[in-house]
MARKOLSE-96717 format. One record per residue (C-alpha): residue number from 1; residue in one letter; chain; y, z, x. Coordinates in steps of 0.5 Angstrom, whole numbers, plus 2048, in hexadecimal, padded with zeros to 3 digits. Layout:
 num residuo cadena   y   z   x
 NUM       A      A   Y   Z   X
...
***
This chain:
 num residuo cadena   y   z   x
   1       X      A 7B1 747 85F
   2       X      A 7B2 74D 865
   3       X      A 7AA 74D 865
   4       X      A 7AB 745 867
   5       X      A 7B0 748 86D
   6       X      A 7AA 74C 870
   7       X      A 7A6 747 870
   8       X      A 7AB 742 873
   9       X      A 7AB 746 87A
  10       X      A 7A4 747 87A
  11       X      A 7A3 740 879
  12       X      A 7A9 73F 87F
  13       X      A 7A5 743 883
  14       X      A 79F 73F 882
  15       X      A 7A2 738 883
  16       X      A 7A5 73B 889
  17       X      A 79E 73E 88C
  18       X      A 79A 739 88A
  19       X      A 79E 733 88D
  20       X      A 7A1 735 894
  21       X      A 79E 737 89A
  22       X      A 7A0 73D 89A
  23       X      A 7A2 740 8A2
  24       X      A 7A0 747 8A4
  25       X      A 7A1 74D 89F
  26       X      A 7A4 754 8A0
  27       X      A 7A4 75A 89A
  28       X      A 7AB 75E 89A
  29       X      A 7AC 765 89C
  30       X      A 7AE 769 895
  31       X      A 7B4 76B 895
  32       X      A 7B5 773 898
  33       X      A 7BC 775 89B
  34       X      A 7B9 779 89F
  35       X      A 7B4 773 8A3
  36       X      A 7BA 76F 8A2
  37       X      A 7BF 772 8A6
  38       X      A 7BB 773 8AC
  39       X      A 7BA 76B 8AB
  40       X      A 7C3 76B 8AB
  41       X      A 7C2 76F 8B1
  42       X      A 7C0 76A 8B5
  43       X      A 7C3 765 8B3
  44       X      A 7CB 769 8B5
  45       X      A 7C8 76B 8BB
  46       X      A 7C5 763 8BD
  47       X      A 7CD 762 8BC
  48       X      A 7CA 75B 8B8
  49       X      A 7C7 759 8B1
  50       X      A 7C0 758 8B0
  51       X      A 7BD 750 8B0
  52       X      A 7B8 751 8AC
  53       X      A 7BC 755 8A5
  54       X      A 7C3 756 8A3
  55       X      A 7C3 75E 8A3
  56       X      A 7C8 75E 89C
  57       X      A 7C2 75B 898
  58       X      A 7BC 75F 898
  59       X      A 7B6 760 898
  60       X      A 7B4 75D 89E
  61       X      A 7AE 75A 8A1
  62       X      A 7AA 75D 8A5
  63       X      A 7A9 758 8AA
  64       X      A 7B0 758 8AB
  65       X      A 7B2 75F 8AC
  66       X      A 7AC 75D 8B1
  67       X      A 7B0 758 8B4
  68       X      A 7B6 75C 8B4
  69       X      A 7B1 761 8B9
  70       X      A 7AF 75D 8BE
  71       X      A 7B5 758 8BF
  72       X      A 7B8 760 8C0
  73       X      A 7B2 761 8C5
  74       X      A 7B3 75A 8C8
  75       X      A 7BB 75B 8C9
  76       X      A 7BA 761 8CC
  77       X      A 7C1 763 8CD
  78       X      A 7C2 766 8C6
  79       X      A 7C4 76E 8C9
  80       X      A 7BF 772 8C5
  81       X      A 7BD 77A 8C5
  82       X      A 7B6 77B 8C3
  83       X      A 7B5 77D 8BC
  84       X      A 7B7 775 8BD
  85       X      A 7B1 773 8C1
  86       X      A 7AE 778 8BC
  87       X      A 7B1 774 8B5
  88       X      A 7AE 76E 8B8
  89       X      A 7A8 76F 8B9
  90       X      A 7A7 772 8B2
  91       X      A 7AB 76D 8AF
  92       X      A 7A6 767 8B3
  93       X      A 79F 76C 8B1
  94       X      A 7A2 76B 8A9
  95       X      A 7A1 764 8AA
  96       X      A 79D 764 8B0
  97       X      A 799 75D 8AC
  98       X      A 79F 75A 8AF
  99       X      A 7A0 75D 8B6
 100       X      A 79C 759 8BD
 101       X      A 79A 75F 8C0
 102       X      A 79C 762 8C7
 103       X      A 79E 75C 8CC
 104       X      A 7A1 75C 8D2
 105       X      A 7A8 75C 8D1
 106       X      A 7A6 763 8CD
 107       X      A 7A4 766 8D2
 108       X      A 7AA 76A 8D4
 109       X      A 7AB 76C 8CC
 110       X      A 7A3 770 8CE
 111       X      A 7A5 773 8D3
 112       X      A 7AB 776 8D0
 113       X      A 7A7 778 8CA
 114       X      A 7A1 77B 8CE
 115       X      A 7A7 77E 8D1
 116       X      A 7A9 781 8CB
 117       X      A 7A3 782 8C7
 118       X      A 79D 785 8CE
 119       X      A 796 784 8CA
 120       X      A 799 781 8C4
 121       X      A 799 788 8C0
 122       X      A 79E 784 8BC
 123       X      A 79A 77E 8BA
 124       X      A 79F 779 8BC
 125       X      A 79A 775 8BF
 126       X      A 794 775 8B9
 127       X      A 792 76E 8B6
 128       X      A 793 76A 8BC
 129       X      A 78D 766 8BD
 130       X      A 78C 761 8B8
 131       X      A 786 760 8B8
 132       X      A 780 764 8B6
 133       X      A 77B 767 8B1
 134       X      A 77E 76C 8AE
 135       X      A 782 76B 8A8
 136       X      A 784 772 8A5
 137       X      A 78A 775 8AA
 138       X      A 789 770 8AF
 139       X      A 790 770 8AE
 140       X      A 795 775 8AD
 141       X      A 798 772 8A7
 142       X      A 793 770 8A4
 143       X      A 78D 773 8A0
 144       X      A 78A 76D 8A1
 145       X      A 78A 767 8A3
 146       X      A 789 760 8A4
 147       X      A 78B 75A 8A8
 148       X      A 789 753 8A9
 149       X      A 78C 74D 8A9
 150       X      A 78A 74B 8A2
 151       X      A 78B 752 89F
 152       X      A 790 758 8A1
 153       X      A 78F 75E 89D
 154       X      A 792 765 89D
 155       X      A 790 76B 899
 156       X      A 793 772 898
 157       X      A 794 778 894
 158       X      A 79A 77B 891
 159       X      A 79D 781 88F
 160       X      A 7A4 785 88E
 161       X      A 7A3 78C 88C
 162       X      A 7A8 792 88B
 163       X      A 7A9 799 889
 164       X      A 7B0 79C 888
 165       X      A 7B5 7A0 885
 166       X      A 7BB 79E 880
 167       X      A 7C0 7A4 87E
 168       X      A 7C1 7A0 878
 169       X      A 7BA 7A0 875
 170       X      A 7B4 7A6 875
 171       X      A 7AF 7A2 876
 172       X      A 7AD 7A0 87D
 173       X      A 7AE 799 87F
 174       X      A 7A9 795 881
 175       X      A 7A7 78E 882
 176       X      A 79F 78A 883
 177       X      A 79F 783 885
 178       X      A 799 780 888
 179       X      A 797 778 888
 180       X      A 795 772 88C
 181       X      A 799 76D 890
 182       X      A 796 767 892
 183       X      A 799 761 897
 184       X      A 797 75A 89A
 185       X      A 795 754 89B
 186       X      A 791 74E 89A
 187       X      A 791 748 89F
 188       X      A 796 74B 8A2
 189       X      A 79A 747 89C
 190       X      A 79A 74B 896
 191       X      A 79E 751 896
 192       X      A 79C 758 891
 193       X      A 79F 75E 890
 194       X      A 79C 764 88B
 195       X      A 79D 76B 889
 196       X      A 79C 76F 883
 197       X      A 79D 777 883
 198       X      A 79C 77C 87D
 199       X      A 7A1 782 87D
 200       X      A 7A1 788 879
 201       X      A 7A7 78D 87B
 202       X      A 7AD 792 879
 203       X      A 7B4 790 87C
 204       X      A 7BB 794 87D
 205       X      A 7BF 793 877
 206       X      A 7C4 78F 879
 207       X      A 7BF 78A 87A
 208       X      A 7BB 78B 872
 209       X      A 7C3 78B 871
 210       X      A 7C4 783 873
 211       X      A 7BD 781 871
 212       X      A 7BF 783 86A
 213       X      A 7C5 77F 86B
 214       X      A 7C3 779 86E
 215       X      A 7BB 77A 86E
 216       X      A 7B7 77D 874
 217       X      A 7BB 77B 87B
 218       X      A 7B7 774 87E
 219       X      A 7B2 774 87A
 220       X      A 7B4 773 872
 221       X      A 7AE 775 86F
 222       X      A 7AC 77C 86E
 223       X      A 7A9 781 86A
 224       X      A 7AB 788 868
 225       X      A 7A6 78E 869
 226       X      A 7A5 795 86A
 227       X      A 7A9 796 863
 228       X      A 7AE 791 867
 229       X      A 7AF 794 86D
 230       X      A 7AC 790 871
 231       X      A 7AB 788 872
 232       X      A 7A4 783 872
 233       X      A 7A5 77C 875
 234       X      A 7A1 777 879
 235       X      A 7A4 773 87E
 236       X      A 7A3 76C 880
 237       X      A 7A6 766 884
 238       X      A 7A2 760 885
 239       X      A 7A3 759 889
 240       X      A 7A2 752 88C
 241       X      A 7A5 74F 892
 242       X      A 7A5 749 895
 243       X      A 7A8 743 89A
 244       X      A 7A8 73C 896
 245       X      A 7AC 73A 89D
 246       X      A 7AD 73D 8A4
 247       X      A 7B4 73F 8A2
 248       X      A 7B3 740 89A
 249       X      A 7B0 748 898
 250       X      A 7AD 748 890
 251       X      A 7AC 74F 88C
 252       X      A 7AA 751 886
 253       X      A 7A7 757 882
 254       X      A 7AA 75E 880
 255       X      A 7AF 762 885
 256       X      A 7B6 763 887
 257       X      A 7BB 760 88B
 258       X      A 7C1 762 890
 259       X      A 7C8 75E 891
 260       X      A 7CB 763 896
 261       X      A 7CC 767 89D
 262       X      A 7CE 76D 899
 263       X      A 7CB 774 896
 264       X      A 7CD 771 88F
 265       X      A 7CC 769 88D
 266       X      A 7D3 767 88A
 267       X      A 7D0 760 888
 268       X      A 7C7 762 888
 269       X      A 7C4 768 888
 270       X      A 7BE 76B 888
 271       X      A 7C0 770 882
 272       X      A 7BC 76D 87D
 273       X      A 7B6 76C 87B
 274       X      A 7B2 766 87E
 275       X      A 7B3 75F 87B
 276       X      A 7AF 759 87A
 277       X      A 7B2 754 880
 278       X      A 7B2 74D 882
 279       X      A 7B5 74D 889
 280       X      A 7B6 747 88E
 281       X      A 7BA 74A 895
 282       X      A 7BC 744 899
 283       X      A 7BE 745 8A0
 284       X      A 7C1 740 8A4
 285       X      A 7C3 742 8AB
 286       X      A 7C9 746 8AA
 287       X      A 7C9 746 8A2
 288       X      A 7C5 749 89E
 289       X      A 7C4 747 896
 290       X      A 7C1 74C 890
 291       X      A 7BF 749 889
 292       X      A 7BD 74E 886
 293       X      A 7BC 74E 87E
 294       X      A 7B9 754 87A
 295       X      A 7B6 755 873
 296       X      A 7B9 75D 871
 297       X      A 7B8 762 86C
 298       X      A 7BE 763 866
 299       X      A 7BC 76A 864
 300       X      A 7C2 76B 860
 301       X      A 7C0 765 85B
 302       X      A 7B7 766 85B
 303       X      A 7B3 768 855
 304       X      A 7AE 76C 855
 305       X      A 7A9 76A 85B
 306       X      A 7AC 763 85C
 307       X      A 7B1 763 860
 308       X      A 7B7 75E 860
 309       X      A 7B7 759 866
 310       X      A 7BF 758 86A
 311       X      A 7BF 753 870
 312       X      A 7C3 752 876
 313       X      A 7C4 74D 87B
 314       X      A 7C8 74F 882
 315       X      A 7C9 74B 889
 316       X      A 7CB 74F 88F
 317       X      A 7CD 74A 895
 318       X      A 7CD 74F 89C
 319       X      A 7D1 74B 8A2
 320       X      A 7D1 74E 8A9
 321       X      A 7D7 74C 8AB
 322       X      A 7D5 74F 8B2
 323       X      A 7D0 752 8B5
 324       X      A 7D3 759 8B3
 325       X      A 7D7 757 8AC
 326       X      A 7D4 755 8A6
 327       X      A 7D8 754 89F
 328       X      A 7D4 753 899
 329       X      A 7D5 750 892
 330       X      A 7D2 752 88B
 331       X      A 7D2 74F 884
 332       X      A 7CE 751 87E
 333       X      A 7CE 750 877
 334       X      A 7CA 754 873
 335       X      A 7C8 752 86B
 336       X      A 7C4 752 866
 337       X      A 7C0 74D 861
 338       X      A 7BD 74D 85B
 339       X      A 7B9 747 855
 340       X      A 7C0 746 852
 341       X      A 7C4 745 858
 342       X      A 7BF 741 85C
 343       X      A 7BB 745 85F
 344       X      A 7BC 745 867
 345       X      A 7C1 741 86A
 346       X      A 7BF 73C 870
 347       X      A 7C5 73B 872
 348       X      A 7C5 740 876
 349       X      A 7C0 73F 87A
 350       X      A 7C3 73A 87E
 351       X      A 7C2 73E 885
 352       X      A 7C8 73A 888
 353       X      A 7CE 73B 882
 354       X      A 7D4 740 881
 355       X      A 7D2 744 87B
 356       X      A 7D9 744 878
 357       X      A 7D9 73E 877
 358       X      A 7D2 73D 874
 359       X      A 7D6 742 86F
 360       X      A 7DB 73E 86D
 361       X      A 7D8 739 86D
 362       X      A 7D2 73B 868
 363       X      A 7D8 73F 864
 364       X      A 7D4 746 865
 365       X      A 7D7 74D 865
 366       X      A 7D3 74F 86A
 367       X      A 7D4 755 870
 368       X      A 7D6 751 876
 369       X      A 7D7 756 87D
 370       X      A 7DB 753 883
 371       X      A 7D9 757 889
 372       X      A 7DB 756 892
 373       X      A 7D7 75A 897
 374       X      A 7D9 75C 89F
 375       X      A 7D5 760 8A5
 376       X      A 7D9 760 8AB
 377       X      A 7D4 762 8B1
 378       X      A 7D9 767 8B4
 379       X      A 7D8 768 8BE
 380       X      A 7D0 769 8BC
 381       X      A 7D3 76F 8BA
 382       X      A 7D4 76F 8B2
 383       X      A 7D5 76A 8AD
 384       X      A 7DA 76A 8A7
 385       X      A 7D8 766 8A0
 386       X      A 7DC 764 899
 387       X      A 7DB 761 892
 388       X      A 7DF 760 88E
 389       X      A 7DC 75E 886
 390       X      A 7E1 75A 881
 391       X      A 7DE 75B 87A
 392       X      A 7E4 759 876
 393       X      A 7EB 758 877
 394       X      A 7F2 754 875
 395       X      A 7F7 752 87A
 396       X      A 7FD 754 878
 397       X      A 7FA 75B 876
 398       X      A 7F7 75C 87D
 399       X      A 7FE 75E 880
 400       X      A 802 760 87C
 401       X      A 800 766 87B
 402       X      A 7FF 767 873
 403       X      A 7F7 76A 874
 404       X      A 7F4 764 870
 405       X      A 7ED 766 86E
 406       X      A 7EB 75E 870
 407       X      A 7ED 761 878
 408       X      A 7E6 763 878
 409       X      A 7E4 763 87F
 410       X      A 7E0 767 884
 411       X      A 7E2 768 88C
 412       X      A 7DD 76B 892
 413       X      A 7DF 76D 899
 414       X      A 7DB 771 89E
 415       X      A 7D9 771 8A5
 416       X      A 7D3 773 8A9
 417       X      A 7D4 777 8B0
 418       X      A 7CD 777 8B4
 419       X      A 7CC 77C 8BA
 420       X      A 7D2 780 8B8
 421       X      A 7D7 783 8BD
 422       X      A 7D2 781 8C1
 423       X      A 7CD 786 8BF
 424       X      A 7C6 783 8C0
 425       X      A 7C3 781 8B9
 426       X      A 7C8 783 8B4
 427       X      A 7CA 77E 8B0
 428       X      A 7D1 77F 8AB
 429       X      A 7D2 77B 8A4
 430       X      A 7D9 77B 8A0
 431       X      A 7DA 776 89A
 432       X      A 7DE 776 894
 433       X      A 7DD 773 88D
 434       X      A 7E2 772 887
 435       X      A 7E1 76F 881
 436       X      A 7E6 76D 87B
 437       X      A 7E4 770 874
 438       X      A 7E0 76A 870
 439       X      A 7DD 767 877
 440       X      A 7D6 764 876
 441       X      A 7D7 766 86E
 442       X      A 7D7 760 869
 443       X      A 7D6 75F 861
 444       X      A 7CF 761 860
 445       X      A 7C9 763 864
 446       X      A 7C7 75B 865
 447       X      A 7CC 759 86A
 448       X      A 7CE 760 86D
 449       X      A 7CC 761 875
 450       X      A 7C7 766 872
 451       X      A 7BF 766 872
 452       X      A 7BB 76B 86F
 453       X      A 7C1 76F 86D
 454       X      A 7C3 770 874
 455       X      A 7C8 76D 878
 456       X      A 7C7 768 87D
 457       X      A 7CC 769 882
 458       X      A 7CE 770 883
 459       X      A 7CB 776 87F
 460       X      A 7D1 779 87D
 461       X      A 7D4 773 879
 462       X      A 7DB 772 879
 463       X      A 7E1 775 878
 464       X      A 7E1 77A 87E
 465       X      A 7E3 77B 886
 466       X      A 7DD 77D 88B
 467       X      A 7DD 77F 892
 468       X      A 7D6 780 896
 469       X      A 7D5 783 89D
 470       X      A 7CE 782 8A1
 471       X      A 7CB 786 8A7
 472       X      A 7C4 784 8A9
 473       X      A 7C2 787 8B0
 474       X      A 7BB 785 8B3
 475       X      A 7BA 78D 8B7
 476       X      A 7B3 78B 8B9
 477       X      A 7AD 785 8B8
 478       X      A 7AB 789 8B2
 479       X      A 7B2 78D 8AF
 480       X      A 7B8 78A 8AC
 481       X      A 7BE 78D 8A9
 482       X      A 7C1 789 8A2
 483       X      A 7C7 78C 89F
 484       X      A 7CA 788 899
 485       X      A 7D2 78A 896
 486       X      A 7D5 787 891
 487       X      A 7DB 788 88C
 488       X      A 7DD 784 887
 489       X      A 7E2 784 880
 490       X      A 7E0 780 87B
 491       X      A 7E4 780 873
 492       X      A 7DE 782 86E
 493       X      A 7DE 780 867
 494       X      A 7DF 788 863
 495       X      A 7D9 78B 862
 496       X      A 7D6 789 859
 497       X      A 7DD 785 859
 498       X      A 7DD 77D 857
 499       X      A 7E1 77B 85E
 500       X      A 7E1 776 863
 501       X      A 7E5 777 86A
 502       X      A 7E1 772 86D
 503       X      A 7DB 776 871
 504       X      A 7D5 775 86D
 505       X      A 7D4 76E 86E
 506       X      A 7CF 76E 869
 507       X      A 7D5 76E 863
 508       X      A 7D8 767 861
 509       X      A 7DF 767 864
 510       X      A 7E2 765 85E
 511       X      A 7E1 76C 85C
 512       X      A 7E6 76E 861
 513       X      A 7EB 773 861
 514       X      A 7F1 774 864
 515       X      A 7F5 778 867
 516       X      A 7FA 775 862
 517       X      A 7F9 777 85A
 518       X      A 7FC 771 858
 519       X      A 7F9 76C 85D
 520       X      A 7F2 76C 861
 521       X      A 7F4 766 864
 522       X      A 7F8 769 86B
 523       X      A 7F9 770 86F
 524       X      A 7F2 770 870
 525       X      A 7F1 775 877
 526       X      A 7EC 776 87A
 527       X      A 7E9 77E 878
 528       X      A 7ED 77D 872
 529       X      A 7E8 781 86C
 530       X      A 7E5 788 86E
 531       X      A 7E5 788 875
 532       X      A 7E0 78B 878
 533       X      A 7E0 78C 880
 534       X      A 7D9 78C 883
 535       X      A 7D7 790 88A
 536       X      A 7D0 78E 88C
 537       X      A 7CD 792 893
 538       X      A 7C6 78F 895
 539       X      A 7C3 792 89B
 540       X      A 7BC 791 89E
 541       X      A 7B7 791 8A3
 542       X      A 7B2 78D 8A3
 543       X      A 7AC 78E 8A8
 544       X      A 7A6 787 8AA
 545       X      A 79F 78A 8AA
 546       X      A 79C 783 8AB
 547       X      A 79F 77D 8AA
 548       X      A 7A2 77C 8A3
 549       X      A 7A0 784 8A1
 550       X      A 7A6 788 8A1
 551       X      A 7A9 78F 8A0
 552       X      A 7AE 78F 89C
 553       X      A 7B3 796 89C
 554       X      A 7B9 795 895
 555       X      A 7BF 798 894
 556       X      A 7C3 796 88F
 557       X      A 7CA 798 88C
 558       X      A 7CE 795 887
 559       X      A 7D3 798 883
 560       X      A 7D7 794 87E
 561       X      A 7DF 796 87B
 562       X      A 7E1 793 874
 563       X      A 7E5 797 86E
 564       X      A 7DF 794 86B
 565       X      A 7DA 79A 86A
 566       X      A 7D4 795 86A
 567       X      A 7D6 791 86E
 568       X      A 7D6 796 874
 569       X      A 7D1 799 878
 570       X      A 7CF 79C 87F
 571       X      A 7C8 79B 882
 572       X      A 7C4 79E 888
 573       X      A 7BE 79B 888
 574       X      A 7B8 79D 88E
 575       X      A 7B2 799 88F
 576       X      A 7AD 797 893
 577       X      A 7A9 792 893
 578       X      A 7A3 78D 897
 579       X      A 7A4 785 898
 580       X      A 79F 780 89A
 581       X      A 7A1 779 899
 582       X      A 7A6 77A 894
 583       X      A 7AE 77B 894
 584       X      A 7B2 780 894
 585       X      A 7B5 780 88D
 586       X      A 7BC 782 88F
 587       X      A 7C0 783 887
 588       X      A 7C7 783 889
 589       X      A 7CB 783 883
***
């Protein structure tokens, strides 16, 4: 019967092509932190959100991060220092299917750029002309290319490659990744997106540590080599998109998706694998609607080879209440299905109906999560962000302080600070997360906010405090600094015991253990359990070669405290490493 779900959306999707006129189509920009921020930027520093996306739902559109481009350029009243007008025309050279060309009114722009870049040693204007025979490098980020208005195509290589050194393990740490990245168009209607990579490499032990635990960290599957040292895994993401109506986005295919402003996603993360998706984005003026229903992976319950099927169904209504306030709401229901208890429920695929009801409704135990989110643009100098995820709770336990376990809620705060201390190009990032023991958890591994093994939300589960800052300084067009620091206190179960303090959102919540020996049911506390305290330094320097090419240059230092000798460890990591057209994988946890 789960079969029949997948076959389901490939028929929506196949009914919605084939019976609409569809409106011109743009890929998404895959989700990288780093590419992301420079979009954030801009954003704070035009003081205004974009009109063409909602910056807490994410990937974004290349055409609208275009768009956000020019109506920057078309204002021309936005306070920028030249890495800025650099970031531009990088952002606009990545989508540049989207951009016009130079027109009159970018004629100061040029001159401010010729002014910065004397001869174009830099390359900020390569891939201008539109039209012309050559089609290998013709533009700068692209391989090769192709566009017409009935076929847009964009092909390139792809490759992440380090070598380094971890204190904890003899052997050298390294990591080979190549493949292939594909993206366009067809009748300027139909969107496509494709990437594969094969991967071979040794990583620091407190990544083998996690991906012995929970499967290797946004990927899932991967097998062991060198005598279980090192890691062989393939990695794949694949899409269609397209607009049935002017005001109407439909994508389908394997990827992740993003609900937040943050460095971590309290609601929807990009930490676990890819999923297969069915997502419809409805966007009205100020208001923007996410249907998004997914077919995941219960690891926890597969057999052999076939792995078992979990569901989810999740809207997320984004509302720009200003030009500078946006708030958010967030509901998913996770669950899984087999032949006895027949099969998929269509009831939640209603686009349009609160999901709670639809559980009471149907009388299921399935895991309903409620969550709010807010971004408040901040004097174009910074912003400030929230959510807030309610997963189970009884009101008369909320406030009474007893510690229920049913208290099971998570809370994010953070803020961003752009040209700080009016330094040119240095950007600050604080945020804190929190999460009570047993969050996203739930009876078995059919209805817990899990896919693959891995958590959907925040890698580190629940139970736990954490506290993040973040420095990214532009130095020059090609050299830029990133630090990442975090620490966070989280209650682990004993290491071989049969406990649960509520971190491991893997484990049935009925096994709980209290603080109590009598009852499990109250005094539950955050960081109850084992408690392990975490400090993470992430230094890099990464250096632009070409476009998409980079340098990287890694320190890292993490050192985690616990009673329990398994449990802690401290790390120094040293690697470098060379990127074309593939993310930085960051690993902070």
């Amino acid at each position: 019967m789960n079969q029949r779900f997948d076959k389901f959306l490939i028929y929506v999707c196949f009914i919605l092509i084939t019976s609409s006129y569809a409106q011109a189509q743009s890929a998404f920009v895959p989700i990288n932190d780093d590419y992301y921020h420079l979009i954030d930027r801009l954003e704070i520093k035009r003081g205004k959100f974009s009109e063409g996306f909602h910056s807490n739902v994410k990937p974004f559109e290349r055409k609208a991060i275009v768009a956000l481009t020019d109506s920057i350029l078309k204002e021309g009243n936005v306070s920028l220092t030249d890495r800025d007008w650099q970031t531009i025309d990088y952002l606009r050279e990545d989508s540049w299917e989207w951009t016009k060309g130079f027109a009159a009114t970018d004629s100061a722009r040029y001159a401010r750029l010729s002014r910065l870049d004397p001869g174009n040693k830099f390359g900020l204007f390569k891939g201008r002309k539109r039209n012309g025979q050559r089609k290998f490098w013709q533009h700068a980020a692209d391989f090769y290319s192709f566009h017409d208005k009935d076929f847009d195509l964009h092909l390139n290589f792809t490759t992440n490659d380090f070598i380094g050194k971890d204190n904890n393990i003899s052997s050298p740490l390294w990591l080979t990744g190549r493949g292939i990245e594909i993206r366009g168009m067809i009748n300027e209607k139909l969107g496509f997106y494709t990437f594969v990579s094969d991967n071979q490499g040794v990583f620091p032990k407190y990544v083998t540590d996690y991906a012995g635990r929970y499967n290797f960290p946004g990927e899932g599957l991967a097998k062991k080599i060198q005598n279980d040292k090192g890691v062989d895994f393939l990695s794949a993401r694949g899409y269609i998109t397209f607009r049935p109506l002017k005001s109407i986005n439909v994508k389908f295919g394997h990827d992740v998706n993003v609900f937040g402003s943050g460095y971590r996603s309290l609601l929807l993360s990009d930490n676990s694998s890819p999923y297969l998706f069915l997502r419809i984005d409805t966007q009205l003026g100020r208001f923007k609607y996410t249907n998004l229903w997914t077919s995941m992976v219960n690891e926890q319950q597969s057999k052999d080879l076939l792995r078992s099927k979990k569901f989810s169904a999740i809207h997320h209504l984004s509302i720009n209440l200003t030009d500078r306030i946006n708030i958010g709401v967030f509901e998913a229901e996770v669950f899984s299905r087999d032949s006895t208890s027949g099969g998929y429920d269509l009831n939640y695929l209603n686009p349009i109906i609160f999901y709670r009801y639809v559980e009471s409704y149907i009388g299921s135990q399935d895991n309903a999560l409620l969550g709010f989110d807010f971004k408040w643009l901040v004097g174009k100098k910074g912003s400030i962000y929230s959510q807030f995820v309610l997963d189970e709770f009884l009101t008369k336990h909320m406030f009474n302080g007893d510690g229920s376990w049913t208290n099971k809620y998570s809370f994010q705060l953070g803020g961003k600070y752009v040209d700080a201390f009016g330094v040119p190009n240095l950007d600050l990032q604080l945020e804190t997360n929190i999460v009570r023991p047993y969050t996203y958890a739930h009876k078995d591994g059919g209805r817990n906010y899990v896919h693959y093994n891995q958590a959907l939300a925040h890698p580190l589960g629940a139970n736990f405090k954490e506290y993040i800052g973040i420095l990214r300084y532009k130095v020059t067009p090609r050299l830029s600094i990133y630090g990442t620091q975090t620490f966070a206190k989280q209650g682990l179960d004993p290491t071989g015991a049969w406990t649960n303090y509520g971190s491991n959102i893997l484990l049935d919540y009925d096994t709980r253990t209290g603080v109590d020996p009598k009852d499990n049911d109250y005094g539950h506390k955050i960081g109850q359990g084992i408690v392990a305290k975490t400090s993470f330094t992430d230094l890099r320097l990464t250096y632009s070669l070409a476009h998409n090419l980079f340098l990287d240059a890694r320190y890292l230092h993490r050192n985690t405290k616990s009673v329990d000798v398994k449990v802690a460890q401290k790390t120094d990591v040293f690697s470098f490493a060379i990127r074309y057209n593939m993310a930085y994988r960051n690993q902070t946890f």
